[in-house]
N, C-alpha and C positions, 0 to 999 in steps of 0.2 A: 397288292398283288405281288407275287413272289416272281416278278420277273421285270427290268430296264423296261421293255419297250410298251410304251400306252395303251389303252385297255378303257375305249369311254370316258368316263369321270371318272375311273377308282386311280387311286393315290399306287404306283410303283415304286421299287426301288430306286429307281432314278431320282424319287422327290426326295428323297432322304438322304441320297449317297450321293456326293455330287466328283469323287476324285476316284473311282472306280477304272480301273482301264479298264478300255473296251474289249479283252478279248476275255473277260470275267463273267463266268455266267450263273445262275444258281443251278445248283444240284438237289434235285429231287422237287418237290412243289410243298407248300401248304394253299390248302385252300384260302379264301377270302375271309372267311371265320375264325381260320384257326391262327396261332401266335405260335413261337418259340423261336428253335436252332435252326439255323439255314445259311447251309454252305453254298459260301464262293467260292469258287476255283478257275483255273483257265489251263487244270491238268488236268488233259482228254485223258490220262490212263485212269486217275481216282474218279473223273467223271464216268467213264465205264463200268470202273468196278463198284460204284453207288446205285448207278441206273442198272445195270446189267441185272437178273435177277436169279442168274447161276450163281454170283457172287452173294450170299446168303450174311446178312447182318441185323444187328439189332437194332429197331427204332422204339425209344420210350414217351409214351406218353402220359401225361396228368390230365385227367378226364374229370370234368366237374359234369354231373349226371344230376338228373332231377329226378329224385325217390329216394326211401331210401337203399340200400344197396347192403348185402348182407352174401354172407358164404351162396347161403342158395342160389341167389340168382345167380350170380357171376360164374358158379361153375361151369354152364355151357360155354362161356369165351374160354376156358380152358381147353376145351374138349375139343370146339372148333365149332364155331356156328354156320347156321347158311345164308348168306348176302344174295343180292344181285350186282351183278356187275356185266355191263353192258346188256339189262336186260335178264341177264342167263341166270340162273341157282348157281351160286359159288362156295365152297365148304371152306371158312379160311382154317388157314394152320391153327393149331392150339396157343395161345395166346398164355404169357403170364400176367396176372391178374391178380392185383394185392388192393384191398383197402388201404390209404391213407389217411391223414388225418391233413387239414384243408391249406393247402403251401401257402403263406409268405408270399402276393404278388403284386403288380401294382396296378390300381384298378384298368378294367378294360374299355378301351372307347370303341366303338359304343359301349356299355354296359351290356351286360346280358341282361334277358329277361328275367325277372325274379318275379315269384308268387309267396306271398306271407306264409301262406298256410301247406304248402309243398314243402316238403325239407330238400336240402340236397347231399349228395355224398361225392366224396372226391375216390377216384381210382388211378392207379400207375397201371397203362396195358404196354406190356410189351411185346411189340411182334415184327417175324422176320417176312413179310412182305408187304406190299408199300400199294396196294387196289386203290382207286379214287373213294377218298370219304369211307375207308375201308373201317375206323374206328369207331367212327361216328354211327356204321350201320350196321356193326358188330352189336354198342351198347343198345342202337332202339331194338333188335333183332329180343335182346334179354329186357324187353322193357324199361331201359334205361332212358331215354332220350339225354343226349350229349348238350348238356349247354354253354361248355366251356372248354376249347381243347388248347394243351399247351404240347408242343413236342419239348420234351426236355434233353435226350439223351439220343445219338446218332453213333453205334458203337461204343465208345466210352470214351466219345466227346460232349460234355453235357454246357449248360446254361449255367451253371453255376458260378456265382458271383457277378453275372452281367448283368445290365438293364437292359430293357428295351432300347432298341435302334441302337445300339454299339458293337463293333467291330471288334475279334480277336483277332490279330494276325497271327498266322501260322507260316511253319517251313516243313519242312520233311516230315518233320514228328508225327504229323498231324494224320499218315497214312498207318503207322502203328497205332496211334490213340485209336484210330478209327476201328481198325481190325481187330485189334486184342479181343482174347475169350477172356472173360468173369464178369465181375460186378461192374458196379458206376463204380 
């Protein structure tokens, strides 16, 4: 769970991170399912401006999807598909949406489900607002069903060259890295 304080049986940051100061909290959520980048901070102003949703940034992620996945379908997450969220019809924002070719990662515990004979396809979506499991029911919305989600890129702060469970420390930088307009 992407949060110190216990939760049942599921495994928290706290069983991982054991020299964390307390006044450190994460920024932003993944679900229980999903893996990747996830900020700590214990700066209320970059914690505002991540949570706040006037403040408008990029979050990317790598979708491993069961089908296969081809222009046609995906052009509705361009467009802006319609979810629910809390219940309601919600239109999200237009979504960048690339096929990829299958990342480099280290396998998932649990494993995802696999079937022999389904293929799967990997996608990078990237979008500026952040709804619960808003990716995940963007791709089933295009018949994609999500079976692997990685967040890799929070602004043009990504994952790249870390592993699982490892810490980057940052200083100031990290609110430029964050906010820059362009690419990864």
């Amino acid at each position: 769970m992407s949060q110190f304080s216990p939760e049942g049986d599921k495994l928290t940051l706290a069983h991982f991170f054991k020299n964390i100061p307390k006044d450190v909290y994460p920024v932003g959520r993944l679900d229980y399912d999903s893996e990747g980048l996830l900020l700590l901070t214990n700066d209320k102003q970059l914690n505002h401006r991540l949570l706040n949703p006037l403040f408008v940034h990029e979050r990317e992620y790598w979708v491993q999807v069961e089908g296969e996945a081809n222009a046609e379908l995906i052009a509705p997450l361009t467009k802006g598909v319609v979810i629910k969220v809390d219940g309601q019809p919600y239109t999200c924002k237009p979504a960048v949406v690339e096929l990829i070719d299958p990342p480099i990662l280290p396998e998932r515990d649990p494993p995802i489900r696999l079937r022999r004979h389904i293929p799967t396809s990997w996608l990078s979506v990237t979008i500026k607002e952040g709804k619960n499991r808003q990716v995940r029911k963007m791709t089933a919305a295009v018949n994609l069903p999500t079976l692997r989600l990685l967040r890799y890129r929070i602004g043009s702060v990504t994952i790249s060259g870390m592993e699982p469970g490892t810490i980057r420390v940052t200083d100031a930088r990290v609110k430029t890295l964050l906010f820059q307009r362009g690419k990864k």
